[in-house]
TORLOLO-120114 format. One record per atom (N, C-alpha, C): atom name; residue number from 1; z, x, y. Coordinates in nm, 2 decimals. Example, Ala and Ser with C-alpha at 12.3 -4.5 7.8 and 13.67 -1.06 7.14 Angstrom:
   name   resi        Z        X        Y
      N      1     0.78     1.32    -0.57
     CA      1     0.78     1.23    -0.45
      C      1     0.78     1.32    -0.33
      N      2     0.71     1.28    -0.22
     CA      2     0.71     1.37    -0.11
      C      2     0.79     1.29     0.00
! end
This chain:
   name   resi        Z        X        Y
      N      1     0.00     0.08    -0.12
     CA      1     0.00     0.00     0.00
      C      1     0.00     0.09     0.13
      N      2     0.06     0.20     0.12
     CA      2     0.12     0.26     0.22
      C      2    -0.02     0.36     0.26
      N      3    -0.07     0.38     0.18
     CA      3    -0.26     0.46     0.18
      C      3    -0.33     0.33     0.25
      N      4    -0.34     0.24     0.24
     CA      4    -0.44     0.14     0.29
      C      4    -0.37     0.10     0.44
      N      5    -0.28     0.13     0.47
     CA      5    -0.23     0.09     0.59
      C      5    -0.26     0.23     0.68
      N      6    -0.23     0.33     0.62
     CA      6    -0.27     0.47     0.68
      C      6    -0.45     0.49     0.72
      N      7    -0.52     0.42     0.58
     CA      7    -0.64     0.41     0.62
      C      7    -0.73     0.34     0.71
      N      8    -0.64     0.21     0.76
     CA      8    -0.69     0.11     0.81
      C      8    -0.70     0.19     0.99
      N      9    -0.49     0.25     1.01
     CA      9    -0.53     0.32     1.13
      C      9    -0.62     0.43     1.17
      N     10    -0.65     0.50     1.07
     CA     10    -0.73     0.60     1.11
      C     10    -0.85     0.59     1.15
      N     11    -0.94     0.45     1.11
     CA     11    -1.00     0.35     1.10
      C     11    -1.04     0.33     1.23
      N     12    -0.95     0.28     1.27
     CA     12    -0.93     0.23     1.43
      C     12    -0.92     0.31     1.52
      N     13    -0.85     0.42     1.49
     CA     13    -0.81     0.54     1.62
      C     13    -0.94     0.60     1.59
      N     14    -1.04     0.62     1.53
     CA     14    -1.19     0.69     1.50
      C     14    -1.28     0.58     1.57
      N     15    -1.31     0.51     1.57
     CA     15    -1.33     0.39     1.61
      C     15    -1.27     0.41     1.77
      N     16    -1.17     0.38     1.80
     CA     16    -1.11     0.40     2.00
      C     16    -1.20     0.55     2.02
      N     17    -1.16     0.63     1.96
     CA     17    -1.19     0.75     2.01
      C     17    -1.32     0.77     2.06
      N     18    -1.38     0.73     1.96
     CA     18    -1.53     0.75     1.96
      C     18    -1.60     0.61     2.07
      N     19    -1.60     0.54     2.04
     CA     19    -1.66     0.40     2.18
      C     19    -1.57     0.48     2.35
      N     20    -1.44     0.57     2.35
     CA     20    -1.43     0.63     2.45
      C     20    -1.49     0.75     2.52
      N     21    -1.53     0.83     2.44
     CA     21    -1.57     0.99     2.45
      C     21    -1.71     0.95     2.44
      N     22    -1.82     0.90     2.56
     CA     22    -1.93     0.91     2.54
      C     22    -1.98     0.97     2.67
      N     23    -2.06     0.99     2.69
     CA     23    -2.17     1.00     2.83
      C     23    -2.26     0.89     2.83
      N     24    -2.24     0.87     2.95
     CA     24    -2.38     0.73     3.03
      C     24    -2.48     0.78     3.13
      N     25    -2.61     0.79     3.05
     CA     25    -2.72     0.84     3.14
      C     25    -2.79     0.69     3.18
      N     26    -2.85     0.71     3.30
     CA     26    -2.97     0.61     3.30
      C     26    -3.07     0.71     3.36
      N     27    -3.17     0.66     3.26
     CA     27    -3.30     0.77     3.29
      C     27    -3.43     0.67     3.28
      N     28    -3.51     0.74     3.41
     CA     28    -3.63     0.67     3.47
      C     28    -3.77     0.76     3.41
      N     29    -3.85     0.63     3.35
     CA     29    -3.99     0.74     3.25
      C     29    -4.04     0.81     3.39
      N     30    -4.09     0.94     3.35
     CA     30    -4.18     0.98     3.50
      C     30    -4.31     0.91     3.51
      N     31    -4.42     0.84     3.43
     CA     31    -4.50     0.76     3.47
      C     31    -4.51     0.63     3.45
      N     32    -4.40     0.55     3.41
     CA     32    -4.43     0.40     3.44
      C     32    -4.26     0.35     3.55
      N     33    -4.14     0.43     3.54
     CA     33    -4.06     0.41     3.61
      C     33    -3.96     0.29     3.52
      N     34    -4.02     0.29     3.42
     CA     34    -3.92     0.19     3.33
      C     34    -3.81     0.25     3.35
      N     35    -3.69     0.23     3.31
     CA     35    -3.55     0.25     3.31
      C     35    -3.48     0.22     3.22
      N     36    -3.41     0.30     3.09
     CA     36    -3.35     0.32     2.97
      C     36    -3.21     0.34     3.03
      N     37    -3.15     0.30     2.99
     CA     37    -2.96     0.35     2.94
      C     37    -2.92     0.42     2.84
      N     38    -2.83     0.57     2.78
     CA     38    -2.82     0.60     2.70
      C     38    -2.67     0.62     2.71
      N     39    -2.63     0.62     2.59
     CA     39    -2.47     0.64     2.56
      C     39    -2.48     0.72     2.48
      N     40    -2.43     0.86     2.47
     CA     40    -2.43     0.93     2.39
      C     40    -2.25     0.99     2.37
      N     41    -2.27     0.96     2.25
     CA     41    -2.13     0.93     2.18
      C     41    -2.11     1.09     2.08
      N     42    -2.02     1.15     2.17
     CA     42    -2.00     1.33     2.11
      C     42    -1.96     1.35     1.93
      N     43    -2.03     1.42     1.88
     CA     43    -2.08     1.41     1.75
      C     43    -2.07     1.31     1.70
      N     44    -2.13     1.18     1.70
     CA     44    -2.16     1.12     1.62
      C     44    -2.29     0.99     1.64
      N     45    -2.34     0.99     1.76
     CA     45    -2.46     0.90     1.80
      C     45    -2.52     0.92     1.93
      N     46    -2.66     0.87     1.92
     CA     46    -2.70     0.84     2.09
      C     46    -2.75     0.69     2.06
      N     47    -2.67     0.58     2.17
     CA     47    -2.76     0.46     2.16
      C     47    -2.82     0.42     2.23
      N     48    -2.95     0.39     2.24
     CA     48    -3.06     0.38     2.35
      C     48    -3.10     0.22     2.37
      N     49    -3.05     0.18     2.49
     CA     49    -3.07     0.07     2.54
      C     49    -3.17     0.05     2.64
      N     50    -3.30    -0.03     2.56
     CA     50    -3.42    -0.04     2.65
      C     50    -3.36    -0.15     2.76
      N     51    -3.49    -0.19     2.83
     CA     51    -3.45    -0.28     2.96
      C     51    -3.47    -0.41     2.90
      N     52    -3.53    -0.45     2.83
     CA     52    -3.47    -0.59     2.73
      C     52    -3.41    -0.61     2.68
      N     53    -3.34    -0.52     2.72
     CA     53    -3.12    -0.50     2.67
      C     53    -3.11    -0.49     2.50
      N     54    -3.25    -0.47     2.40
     CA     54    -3.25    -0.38     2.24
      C     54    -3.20    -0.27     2.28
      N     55    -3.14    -0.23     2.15
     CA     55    -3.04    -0.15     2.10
      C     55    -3.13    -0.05     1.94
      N     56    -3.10     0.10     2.02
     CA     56    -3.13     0.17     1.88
      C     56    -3.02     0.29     1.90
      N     57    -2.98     0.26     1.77
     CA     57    -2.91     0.38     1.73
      C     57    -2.99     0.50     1.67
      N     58    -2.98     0.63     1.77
     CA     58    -3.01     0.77     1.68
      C     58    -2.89     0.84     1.63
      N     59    -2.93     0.90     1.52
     CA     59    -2.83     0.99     1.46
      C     59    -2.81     1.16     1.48
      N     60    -2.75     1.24     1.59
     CA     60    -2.74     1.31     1.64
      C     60    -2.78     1.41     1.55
      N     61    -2.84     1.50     1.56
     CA     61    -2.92     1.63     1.54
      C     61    -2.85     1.74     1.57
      N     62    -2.86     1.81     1.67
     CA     62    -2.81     1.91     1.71
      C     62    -2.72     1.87     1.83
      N     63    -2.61     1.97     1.88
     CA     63    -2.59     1.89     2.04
      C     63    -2.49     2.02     2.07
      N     64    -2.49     2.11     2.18
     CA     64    -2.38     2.17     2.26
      C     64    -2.38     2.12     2.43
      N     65    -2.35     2.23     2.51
     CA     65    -2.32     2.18     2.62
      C     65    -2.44     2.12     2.70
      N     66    -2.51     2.18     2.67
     CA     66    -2.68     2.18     2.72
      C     66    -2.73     2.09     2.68
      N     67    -2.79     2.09     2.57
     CA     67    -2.89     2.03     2.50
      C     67    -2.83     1.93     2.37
      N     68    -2.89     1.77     2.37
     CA     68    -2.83     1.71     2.30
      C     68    -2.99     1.72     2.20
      N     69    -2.98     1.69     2.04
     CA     69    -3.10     1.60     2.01
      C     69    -3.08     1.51     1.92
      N     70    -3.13     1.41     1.87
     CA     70    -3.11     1.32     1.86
      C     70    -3.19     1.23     1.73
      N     71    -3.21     1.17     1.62
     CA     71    -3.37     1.12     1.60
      C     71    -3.32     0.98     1.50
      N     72    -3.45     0.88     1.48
     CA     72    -3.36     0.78     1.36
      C     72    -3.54     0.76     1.34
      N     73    -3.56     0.71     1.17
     CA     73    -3.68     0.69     1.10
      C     73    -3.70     0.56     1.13
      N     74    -3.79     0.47     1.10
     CA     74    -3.85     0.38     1.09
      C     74    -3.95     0.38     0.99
      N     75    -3.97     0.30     0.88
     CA     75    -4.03     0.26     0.77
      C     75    -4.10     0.12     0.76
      N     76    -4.24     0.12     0.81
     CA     76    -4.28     0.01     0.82
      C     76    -4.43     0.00     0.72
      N     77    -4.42    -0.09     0.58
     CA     77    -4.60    -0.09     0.56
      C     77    -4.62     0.05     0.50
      N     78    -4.55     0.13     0.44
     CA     78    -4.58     0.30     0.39
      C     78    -4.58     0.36     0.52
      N     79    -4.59     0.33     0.62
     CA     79    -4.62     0.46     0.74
      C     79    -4.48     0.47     0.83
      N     80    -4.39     0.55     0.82
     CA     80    -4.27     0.61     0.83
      C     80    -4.34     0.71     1.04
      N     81    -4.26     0.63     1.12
     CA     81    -4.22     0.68     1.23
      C     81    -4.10     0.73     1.23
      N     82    -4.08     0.88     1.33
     CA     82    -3.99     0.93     1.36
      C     82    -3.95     0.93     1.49
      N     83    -3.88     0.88     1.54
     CA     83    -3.81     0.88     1.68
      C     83    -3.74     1.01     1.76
      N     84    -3.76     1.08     1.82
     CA     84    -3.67     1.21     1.85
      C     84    -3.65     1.19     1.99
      N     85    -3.49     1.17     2.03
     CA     85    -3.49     1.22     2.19
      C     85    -3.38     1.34     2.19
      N     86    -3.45     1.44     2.29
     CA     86    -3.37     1.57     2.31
      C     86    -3.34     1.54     2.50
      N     87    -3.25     1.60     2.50
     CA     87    -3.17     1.56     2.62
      C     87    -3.15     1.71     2.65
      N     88    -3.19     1.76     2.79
     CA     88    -3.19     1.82     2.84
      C     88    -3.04     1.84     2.93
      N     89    -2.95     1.90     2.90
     CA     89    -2.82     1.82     2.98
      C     89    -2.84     1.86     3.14
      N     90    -2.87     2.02     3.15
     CA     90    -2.86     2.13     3.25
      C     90    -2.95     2.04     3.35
      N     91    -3.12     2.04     3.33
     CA     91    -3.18     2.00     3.45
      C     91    -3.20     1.84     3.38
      N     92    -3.08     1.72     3.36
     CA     92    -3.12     1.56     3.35
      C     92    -3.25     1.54     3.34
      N     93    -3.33     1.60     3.21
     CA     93    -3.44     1.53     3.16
      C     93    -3.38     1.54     3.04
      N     94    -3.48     1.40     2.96
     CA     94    -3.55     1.37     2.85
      C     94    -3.66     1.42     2.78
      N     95    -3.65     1.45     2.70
     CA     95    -3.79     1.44     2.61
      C     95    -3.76     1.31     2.54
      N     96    -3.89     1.23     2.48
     CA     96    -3.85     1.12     2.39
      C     96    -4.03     1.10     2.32
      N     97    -4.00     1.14     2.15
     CA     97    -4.09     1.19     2.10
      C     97    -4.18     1.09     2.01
      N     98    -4.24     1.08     1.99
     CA     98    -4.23     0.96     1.85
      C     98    -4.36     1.01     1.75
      N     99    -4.35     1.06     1.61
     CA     99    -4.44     1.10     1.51
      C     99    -4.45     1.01     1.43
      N    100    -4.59     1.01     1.36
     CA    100    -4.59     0.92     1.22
      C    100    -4.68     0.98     1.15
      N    101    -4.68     0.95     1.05
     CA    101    -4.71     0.98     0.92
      C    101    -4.72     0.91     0.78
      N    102    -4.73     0.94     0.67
     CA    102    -4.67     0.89     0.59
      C    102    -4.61     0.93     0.44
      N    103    -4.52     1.08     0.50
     CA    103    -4.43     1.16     0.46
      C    103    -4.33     1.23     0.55
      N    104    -4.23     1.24     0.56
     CA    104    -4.17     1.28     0.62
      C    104    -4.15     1.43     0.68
      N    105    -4.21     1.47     0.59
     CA    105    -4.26     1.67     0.60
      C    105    -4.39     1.66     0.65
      N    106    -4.44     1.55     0.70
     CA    106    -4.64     1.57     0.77
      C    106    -4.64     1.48     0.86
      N    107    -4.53     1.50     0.93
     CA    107    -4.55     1.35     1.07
      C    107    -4.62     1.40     1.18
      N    108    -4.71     1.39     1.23
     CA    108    -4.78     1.39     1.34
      C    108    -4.77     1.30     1.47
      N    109    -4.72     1.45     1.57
     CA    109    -4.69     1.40     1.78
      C    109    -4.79     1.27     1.75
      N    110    -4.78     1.13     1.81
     CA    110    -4.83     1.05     1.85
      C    110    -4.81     1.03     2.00
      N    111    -4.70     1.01     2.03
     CA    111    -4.67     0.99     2.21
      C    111    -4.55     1.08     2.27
      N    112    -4.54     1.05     2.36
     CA    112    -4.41     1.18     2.41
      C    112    -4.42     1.13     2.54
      N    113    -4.27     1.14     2.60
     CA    113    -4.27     1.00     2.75
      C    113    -4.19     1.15     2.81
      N    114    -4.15     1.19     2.92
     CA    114    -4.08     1.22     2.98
      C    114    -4.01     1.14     3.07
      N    115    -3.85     1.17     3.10
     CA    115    -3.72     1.05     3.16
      C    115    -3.68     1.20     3.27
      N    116    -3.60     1.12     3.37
     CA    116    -3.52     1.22     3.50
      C    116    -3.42     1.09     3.46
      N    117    -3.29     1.23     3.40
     CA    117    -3.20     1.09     3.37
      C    117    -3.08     1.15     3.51
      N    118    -2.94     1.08     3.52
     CA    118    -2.83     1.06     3.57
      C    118    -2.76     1.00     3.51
      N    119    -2.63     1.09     3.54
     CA    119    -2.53     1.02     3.46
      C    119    -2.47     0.92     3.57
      N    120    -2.42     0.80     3.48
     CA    120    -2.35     0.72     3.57
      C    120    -2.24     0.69     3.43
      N    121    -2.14     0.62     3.59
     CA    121    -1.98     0.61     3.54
      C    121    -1.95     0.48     3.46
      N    122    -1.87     0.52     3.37
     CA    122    -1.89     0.38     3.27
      C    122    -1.76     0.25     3.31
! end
């Protein structure tokens, strides 16, 4: 009993910790001026909120002070998209990548957007 009560808090304090310890960028594409929101949540997500207020979760890649990156698959019909945003921390850009394929060792650049992000206060 006394394990499942232990587990339940730890649960929760991982859970508080993590929805607290994030960064809030809002970053504008450099040619259409659309505007994304990202929450990047220190080791463990980035979640990217388009302007029709959808929600994607990426699963963090690499990340130090500088440089975050970021990526999540898509599998649609045999042909497997890859999502990659790398975050520039130093000069607030974006990369945001998207390959397809249909193997995950042979995905081929399709589009690539550049963002000028800012952090804003949550």
């Amino acid at each position: 009993m006394n394990r499942k009560v232990l587990f339940i808090c730890l649960v929760l304090f991982t859970r508080t910790s993590n929805s607290e310890n994030f960064l809030k960028l809002s970053c504008e594409n450099v040619e259409n001026y659309s505007t994304h929101l990202f929450k990047i949540y220190k080791n463990y997500k980035v979640v990217n909120i388009l302007p029709n207020s959808y929600e994607f979760d990426y699963q963090i890649e690499y990340e130090d002070k500088e440089k975050v990156i970021a990526y999540f698959y898509q599998k649609k019909f045999e042909k497997i998209k890859k999502f990659t945003l790398t975050f520039n921390l130093v000069e607030n850009v974006l990369y945001d990548e998207m390959h397809e394929g249909f193997e995950k060792e042979n995905l081929t650049l399709k589009d690539k957007k550049i963002y000028k992000c800012r952090n804003i206060q949550r």
